[in-house]
C-alpha positions as CSV (number, residue, x, y, z in Angstrom):
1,X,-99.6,120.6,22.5
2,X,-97.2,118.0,24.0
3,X,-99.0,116.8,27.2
4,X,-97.1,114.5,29.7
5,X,-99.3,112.6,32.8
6,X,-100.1,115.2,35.9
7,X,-102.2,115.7,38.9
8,X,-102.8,118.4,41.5
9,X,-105.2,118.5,44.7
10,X,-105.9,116.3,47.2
11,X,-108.2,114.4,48.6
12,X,-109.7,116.2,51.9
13,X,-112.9,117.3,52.1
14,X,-113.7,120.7,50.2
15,X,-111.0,119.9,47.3
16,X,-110.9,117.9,43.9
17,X,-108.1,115.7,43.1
18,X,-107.5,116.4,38.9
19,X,-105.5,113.5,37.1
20,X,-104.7,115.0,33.4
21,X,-103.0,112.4,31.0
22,X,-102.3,112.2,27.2
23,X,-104.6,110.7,24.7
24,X,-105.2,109.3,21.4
25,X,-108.7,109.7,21.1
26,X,-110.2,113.2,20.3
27,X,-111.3,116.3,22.9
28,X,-111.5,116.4,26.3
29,X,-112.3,113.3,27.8
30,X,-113.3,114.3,31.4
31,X,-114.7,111.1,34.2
32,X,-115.8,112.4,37.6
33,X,-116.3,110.9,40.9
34,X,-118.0,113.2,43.1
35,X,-120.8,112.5,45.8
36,X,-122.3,115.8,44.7
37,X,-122.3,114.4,41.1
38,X,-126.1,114.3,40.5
39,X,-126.4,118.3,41.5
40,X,-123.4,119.5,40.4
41,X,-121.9,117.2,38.0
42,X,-122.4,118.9,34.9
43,X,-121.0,122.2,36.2
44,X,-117.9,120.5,37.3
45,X,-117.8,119.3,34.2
46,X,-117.7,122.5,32.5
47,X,-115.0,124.8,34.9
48,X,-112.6,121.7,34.4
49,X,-113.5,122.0,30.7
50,X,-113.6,125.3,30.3
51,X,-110.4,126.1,31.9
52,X,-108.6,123.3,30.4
53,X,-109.2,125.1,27.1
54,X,-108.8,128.5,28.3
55,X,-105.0,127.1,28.8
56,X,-104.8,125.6,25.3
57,X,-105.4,121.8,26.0
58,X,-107.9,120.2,24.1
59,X,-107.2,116.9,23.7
60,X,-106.4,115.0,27.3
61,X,-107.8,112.7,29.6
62,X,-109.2,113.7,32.7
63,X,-110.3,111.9,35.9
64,X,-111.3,114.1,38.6
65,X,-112.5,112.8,42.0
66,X,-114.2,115.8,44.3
67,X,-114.8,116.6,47.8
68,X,-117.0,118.8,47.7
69,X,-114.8,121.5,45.9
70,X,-116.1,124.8,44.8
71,X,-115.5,126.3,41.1
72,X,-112.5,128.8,42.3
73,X,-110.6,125.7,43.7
74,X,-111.8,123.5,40.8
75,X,-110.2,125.9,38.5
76,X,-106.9,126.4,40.9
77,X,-106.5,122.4,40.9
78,X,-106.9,122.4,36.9
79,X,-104.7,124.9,36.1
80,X,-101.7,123.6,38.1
81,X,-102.6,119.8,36.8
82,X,-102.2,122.1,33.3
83,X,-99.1,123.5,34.1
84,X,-97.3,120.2,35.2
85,X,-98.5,118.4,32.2
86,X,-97.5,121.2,29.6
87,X,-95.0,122.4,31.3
88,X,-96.5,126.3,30.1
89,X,-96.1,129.0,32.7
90,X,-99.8,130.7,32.7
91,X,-98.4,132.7,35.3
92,X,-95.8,134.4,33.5
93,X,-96.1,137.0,30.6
């Protein structure tokens, strides 16, 4: 799948901002910046990973800097960095 550079969310308090970008090197390369990141780190990790390849993209960079974001807005920011750099509809059938 043909990725081009994306992001979605901001940076107020209670979101993430997700940068997605193409890359050479193999599977999901995901860097986080979160204040939260010793508690929660690892399960931010994982929605942005799991949803990522829920929408087919497996191979992309991704640099994620939270606000305190819970895993329904996590997954809302992901998808719609997904959808700009794909360019897939996951909201159409």
């Amino acid at each position: 799948m043909e990725l081009k550079t994306s992001t979605a969310g901001t940076m107020e308090s209670g979101d993430i901002m997700i940068q997605i970008a193409p890359t050479d090197r193999p599977g999901l390369n995901v860097e986080l910046q979160s204040s939260v990141e010793y508690q929660f780190g690892d399960q931010i990790r994982q929605v942005i990973t799991d949803t990522l390849t829920s929408l087919g993209v497996t191979q992309a960079d991704v640099h994620a800097t939270d606000k305190g974001a819970l895993d329904c807005t996590i997954r809302a920011r992901v998808t719609a960095a997904a959808v700009r750099a794909t360019g897939k509809d996951v909201w159409k059938d």
